[in-house]
C-alpha positions in Angstrom: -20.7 18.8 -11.1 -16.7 18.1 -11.2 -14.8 21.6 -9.8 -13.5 23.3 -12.9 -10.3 25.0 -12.9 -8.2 27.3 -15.2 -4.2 28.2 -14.5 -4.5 31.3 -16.3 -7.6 32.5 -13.7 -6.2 35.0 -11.2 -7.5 33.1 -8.2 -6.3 29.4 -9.5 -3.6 28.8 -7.2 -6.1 29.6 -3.9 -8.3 27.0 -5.4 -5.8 24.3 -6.1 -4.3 24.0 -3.0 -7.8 24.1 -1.6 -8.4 21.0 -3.9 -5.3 19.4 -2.7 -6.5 19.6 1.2 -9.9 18.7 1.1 -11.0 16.3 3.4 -11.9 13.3 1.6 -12.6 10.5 4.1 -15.2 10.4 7.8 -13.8 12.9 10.3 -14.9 11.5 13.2 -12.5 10.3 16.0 -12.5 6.5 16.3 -9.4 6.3 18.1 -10.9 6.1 21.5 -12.6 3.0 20.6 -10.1 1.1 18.4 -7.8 2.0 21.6 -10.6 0.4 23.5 -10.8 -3.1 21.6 -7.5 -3.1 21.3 -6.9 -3.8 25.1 -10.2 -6.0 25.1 -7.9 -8.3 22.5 -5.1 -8.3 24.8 -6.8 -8.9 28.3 -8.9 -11.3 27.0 -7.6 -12.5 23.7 -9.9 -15.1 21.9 -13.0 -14.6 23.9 -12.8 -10.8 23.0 -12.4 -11.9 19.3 -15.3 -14.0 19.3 -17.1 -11.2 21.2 -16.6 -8.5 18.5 -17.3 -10.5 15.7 -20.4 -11.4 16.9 -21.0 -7.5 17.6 -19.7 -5.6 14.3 -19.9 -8.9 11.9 -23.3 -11.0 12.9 -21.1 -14.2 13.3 -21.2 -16.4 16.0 -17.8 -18.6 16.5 -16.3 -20.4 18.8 -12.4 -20.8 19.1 -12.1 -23.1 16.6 -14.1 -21.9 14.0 -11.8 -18.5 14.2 -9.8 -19.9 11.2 -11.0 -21.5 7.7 -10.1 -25.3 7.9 -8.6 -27.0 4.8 -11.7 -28.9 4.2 -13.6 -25.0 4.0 -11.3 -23.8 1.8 -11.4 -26.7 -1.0 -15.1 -26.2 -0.3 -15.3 -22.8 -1.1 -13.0 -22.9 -3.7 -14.3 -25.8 -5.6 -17.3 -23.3 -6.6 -14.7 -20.8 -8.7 -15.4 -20.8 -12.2 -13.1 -21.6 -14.7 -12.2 -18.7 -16.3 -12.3 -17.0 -13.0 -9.7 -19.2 -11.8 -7.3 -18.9 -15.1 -7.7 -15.2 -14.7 -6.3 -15.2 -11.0 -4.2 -17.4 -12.0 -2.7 -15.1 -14.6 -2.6 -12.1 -12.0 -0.7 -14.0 -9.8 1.7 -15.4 -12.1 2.4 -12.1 -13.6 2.5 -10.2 -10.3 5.1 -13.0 -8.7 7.0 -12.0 -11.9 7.4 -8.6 -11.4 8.1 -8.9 -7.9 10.9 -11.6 -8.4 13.0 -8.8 -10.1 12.4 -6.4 -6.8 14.5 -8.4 -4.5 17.8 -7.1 -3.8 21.4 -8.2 -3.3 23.6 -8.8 -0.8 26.7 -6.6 -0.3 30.3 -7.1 0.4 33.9 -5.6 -0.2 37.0 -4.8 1.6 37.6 -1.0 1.8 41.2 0.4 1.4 41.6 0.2 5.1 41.5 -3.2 5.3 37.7 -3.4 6.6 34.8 -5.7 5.8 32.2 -3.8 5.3 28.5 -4.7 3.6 25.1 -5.9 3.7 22.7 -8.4 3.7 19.3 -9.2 3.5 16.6 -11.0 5.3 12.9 -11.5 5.7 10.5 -10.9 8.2 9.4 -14.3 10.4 5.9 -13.5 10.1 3.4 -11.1 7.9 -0.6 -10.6 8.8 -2.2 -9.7 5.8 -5.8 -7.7 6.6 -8.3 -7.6 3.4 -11.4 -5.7 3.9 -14.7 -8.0 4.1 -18.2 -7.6 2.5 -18.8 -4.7 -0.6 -14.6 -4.3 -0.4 -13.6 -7.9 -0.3 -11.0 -8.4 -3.2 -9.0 -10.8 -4.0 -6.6 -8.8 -6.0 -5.6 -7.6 -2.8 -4.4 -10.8 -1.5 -2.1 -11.3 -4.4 -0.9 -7.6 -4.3 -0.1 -8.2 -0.6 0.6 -12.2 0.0 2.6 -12.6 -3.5 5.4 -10.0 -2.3 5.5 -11.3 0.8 6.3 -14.9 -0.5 8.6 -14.0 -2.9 10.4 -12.2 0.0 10.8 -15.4 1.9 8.6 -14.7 4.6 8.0 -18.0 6.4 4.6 -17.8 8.0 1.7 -15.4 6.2 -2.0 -14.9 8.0 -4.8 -13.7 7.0 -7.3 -12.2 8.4 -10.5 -11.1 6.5 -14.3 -10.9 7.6 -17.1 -12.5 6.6 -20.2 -10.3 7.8 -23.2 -12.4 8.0 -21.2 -15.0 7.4 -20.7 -14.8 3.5 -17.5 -16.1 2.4 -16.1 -14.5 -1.1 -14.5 -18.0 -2.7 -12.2 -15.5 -4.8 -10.7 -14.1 -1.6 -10.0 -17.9 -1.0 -8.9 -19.0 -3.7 -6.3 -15.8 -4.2 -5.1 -17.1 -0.5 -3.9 -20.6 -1.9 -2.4 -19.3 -5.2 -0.2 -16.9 -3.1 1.0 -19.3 -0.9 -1.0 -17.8 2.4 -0.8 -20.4 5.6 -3.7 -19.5 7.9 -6.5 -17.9 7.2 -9.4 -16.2 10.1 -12.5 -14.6 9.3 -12.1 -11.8 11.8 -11.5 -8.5 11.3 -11.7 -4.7 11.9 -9.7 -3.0 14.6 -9.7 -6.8 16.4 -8.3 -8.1 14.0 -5.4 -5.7 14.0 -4.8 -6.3 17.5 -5.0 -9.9 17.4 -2.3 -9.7 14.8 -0.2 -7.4 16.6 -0.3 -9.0 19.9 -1.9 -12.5 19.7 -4.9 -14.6 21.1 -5.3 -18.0 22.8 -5.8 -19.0 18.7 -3.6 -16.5 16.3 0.0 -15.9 17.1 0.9 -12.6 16.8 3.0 -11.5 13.5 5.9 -9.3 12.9 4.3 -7.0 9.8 1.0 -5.8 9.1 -0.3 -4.7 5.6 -3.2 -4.3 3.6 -5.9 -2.0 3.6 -8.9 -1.2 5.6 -11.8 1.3 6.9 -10.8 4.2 9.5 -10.9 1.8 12.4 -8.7 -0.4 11.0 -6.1 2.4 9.8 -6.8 3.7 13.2 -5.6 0.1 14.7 -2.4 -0.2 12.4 -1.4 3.6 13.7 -2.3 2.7 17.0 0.1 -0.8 17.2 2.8 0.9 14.9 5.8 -0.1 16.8 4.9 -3.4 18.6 4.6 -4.9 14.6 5.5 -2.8 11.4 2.9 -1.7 9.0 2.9 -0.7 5.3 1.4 2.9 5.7 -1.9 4.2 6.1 -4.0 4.0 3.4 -6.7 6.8 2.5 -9.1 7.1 -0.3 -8.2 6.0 -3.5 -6.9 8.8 -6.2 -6.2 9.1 -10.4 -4.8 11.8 -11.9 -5.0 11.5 -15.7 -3.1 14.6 -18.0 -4.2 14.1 -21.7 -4.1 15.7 -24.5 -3.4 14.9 -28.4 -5.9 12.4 -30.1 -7.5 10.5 -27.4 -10.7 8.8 -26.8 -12.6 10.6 -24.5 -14.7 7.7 -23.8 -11.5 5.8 -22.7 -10.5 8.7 -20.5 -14.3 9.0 -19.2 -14.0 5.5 -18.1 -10.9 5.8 -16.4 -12.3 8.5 -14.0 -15.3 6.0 -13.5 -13.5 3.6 -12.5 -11.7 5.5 -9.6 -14.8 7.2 -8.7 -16.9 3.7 -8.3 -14.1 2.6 -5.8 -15.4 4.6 -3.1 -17.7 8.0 -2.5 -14.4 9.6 -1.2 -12.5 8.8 -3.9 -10.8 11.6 -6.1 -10.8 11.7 -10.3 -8.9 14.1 -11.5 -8.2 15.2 -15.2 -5.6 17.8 -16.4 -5.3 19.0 -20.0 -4.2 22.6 -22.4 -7.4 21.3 -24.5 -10.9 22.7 -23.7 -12.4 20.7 -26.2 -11.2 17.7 -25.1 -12.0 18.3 -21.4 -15.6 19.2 -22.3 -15.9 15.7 -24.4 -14.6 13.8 -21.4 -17.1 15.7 -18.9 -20.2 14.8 -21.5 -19.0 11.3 -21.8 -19.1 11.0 -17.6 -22.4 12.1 -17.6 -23.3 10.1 -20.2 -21.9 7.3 -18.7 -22.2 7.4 -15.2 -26.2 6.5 -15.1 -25.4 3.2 -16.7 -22.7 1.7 -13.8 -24.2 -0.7 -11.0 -22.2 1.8 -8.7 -23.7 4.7 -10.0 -24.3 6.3 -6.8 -20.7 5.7 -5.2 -19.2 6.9 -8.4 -21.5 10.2 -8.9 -21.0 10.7 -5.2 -17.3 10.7 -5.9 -17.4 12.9 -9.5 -19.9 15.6 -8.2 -18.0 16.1 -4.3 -14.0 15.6 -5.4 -14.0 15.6 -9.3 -11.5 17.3 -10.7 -11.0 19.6 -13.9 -8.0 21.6 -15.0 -7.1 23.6 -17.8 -3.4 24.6 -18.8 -1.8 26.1 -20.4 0.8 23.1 -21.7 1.9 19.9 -20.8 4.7 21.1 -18.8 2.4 22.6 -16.5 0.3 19.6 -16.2 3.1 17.9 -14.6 4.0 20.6 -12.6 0.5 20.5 -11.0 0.5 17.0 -11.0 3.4 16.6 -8.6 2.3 18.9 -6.2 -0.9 16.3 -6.5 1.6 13.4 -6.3 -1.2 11.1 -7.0 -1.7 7.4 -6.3 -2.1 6.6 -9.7 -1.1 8.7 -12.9 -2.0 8.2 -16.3 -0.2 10.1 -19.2 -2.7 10.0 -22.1 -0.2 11.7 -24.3 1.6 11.4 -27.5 5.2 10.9 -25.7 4.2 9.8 -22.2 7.9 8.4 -21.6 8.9 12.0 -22.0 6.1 13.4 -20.1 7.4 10.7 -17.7 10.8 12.5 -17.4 9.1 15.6 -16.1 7.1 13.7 -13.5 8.5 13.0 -10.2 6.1 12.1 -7.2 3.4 9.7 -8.2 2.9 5.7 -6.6 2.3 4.1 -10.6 2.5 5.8 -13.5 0.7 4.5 -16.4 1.7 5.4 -19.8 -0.2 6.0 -22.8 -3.9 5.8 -23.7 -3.2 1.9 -23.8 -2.4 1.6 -20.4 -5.8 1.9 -18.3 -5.0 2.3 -14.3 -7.6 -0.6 -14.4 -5.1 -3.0 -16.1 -2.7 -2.2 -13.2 -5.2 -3.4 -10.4 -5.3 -6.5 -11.6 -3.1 -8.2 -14.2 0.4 -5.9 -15.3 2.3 -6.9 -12.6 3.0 -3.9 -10.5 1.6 -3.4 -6.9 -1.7 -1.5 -7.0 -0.6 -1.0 -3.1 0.1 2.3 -3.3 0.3 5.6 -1.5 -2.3 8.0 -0.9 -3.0 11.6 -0.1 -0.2 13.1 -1.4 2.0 10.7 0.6 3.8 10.0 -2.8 5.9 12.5 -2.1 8.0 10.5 0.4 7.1 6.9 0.1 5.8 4.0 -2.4 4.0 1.3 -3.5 4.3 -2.2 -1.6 7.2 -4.2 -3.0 9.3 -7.4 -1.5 11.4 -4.4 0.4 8.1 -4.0 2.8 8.9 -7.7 4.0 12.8 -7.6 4.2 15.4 -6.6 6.7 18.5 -4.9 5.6 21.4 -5.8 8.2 24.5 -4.7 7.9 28.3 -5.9 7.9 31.1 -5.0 9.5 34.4 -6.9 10.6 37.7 -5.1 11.2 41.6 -6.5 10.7 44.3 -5.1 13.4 45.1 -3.4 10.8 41.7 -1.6 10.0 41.1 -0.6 13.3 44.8 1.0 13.9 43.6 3.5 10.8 40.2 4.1 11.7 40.6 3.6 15.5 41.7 7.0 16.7 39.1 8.7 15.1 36.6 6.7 16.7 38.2 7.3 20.2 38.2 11.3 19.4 34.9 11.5 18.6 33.8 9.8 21.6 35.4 11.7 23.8 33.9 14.8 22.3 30.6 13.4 22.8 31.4 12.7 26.5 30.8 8.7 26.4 34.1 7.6 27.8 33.5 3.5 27.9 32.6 4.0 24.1 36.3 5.7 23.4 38.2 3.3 26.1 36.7 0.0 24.0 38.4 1.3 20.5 41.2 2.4 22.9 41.9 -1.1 24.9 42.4 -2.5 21.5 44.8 0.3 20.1 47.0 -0.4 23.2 47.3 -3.9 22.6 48.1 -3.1 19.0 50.8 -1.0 20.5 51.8 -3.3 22.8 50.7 -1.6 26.1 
């Protein structure tokens, strides 16, 4: 059974903030061993690769099989259906779209000093793009993480996802052309990663890592942070729906489903003032849940880290909910803009009962990239910003520098770096003639 909870029990605070820290993914300590395959990839590069894979994935390559060829890919995607295709399609139109309008302008103006001062900005050379193999391979995930990438200009995009056993998913493929992805390797877990990060014999290292993966892999991205960027560290996934007013608790019943099938650690969470309609949701779960293929990952997930709250209004709801600061947030309300208003750390919000969390994993445009574990609080979804550079501007007249000049040369001297104020200085003097 879902934990229950009430704000107006005298204990209820004790037991939300124990619901907020629970530990929802494997505790055990991989980073030894990603550590370990890490410096296999790098002392011994492809030969390493082709040693793992064989090891965690069943696959036996040689160098040149690392990567998909052209004539695999047409292969593989020849056998996509029709309407599979148009719907892709659709998702990647509509996410390239929405990400179009995320890009950002340069900047430049002349201050009343006289100085040039602004901005500009510029992609990243080179992006490696890791999607999760076998059970987890989805190709909404290379749209979500290729299409951004793309629109940002990056010039070279990789990917790297396994194929245990050697079962190719033509979706994941497919999703790979319509973004515009250039190589494609069916590697993957912690290798992967490093192979990325610092290269083989056959994959040139990139300059930016995303995408999402199991605890080795998020072990790997934490672990070559710094040699390559990364997106952020991805936990298990997360909704937190507040209702209330006529809705369909059927709908809402489905929503938590749909989190809850994701993964066994995933987290549904509803929040409502109405008993009634928390108790018709909870029935419609039960009800429900026997009849999913995923039944056991999503009962795992409702009976370990469901979530029920009572309150005692809505304003409350969204208090709770941004000390949750979910990944995903649906306002099943009569005025979700306005309940929107009082909401402030969440990755997506979805509003109204018309708006599934669903929807946004697929086909409304929006990055379903998004922060987990309360990390909402301080960061966001994947956008085109992941895969730019902001550089900035700066160019000084005579003039300029004689106003802001001295300034410069006091505070250096107060910090005790002398060359720093003599450089401002040298000019000054020539300004003055000395």
């Amino acid at each position: 059974m879902p934990l229950h909870l009430d704000t107006t029990q005298p204990d209820f605070d004790r037991r939300f903030t124990e619901m907020l820290s629970m530990k929802r993914e494997d505790a055990a300590d991989v980073n030894d061993t990603v550590a370990g395959i890490i410096a296999e990839i790098r002392a011994r590069g492809d030969a390493a690769l082709i040693e793992l894979t064989q090891r965690f994935d069943r696959l036996s390559l040689d160098a040149a099989g690392l990567a998909f060829s052209r004539d695999e890919i047409a292969a593989h995607t020849a056998t996509v259906s029709v309407e599979d295709r148009a719907a892709l399609t659709l998702a990647a139109e509509r996410i390239r779209a929405y990400h179009a309008r995320q890009m950002p302008q340069d900047m430049r103006w002349t201050d009343p000093e006289g100085a040039s001062l602004g901005w500009r900005f510029g992609p990243v050379a080179s992006a490696g793009l890791y999607v999760p193999g076998g059970q987890a391979s989805y190709p909404s995930s290379v749209l979500m993480n290729a299409i951004p990438a793309r629109v940002a200009g990056v010039g070279r995009l990789v990917i790297c996802v396994p194929t245990p056993d050697g079962v190719v998913n033509p979706l994941v493929l497919l999703a790979a052309e319509l973004a515009g992805v250039d190589e494609i390797y069916r590697v993957g877990g912690a290798q992967a990663i490093a192979a990325l990060a610092y290269g083989t014999e056959t994959i040139r290292p990139v300059d930016k890592i995303t995408g999402p993966g199991n605890a080795y892999v998020a072990a790997a991205k934490r672990q070559v942070f710094g040699r390559v960027g990364i997106d952020m560290i991805a936990g298990p996934s997360e909704v937190l729906i507040i209702a209330q007013g006529v809705q369909d608790p059927t709908w809402l019943a489905l929503d938590l489903l749909a989190q809850a099938e994701h993964d066994a650690d995933a987290q549904s969470i509803l929040i409502t003032p109405d008993r009634a309609l928390a108790d018709a949701v909870v029935a419609e779960v039960e009800r429900l849940l026997p009849t999913l293929p995923r039944a056991a990952v999503a009962g795992a997930s409702w009976r370990e880290f469901g979530t029920v709250i009572l309150t005692r209004d809505l304003d409350e709801a969204a208090a709770l909910s941004d000390r949750a600061a979910p990944e995903h947030l649906e306002l099943c309300v009569d005025d979700p803009e306005a309940l929107a208003e009082k909401t402030h750390h969440a990755g997506a919000i979805f509003l109204g009962g018309w708006t599934p969390e669903a929807v946004g994993d697929y086909v409304s445009g929006p990055n379903h990239v998004l922060p987990t574990a309360r990390s909402a609080r301080f960061s966001s979804g994947l956008s085109v910003l992941d895969f730019l550079k902001r550089t900035t501007l700066a160019r000084l007249t005579p003039g300029a520098l004689a106003a802001i000049g001295p300034a410069a040369v006091r505070l250096a001297q107060s910090e005790g770096l002398s060359a720093h104020g003599m450089s401002v200085q040298a000019r000054l003097a020539a300004l003055n003639g000395e």
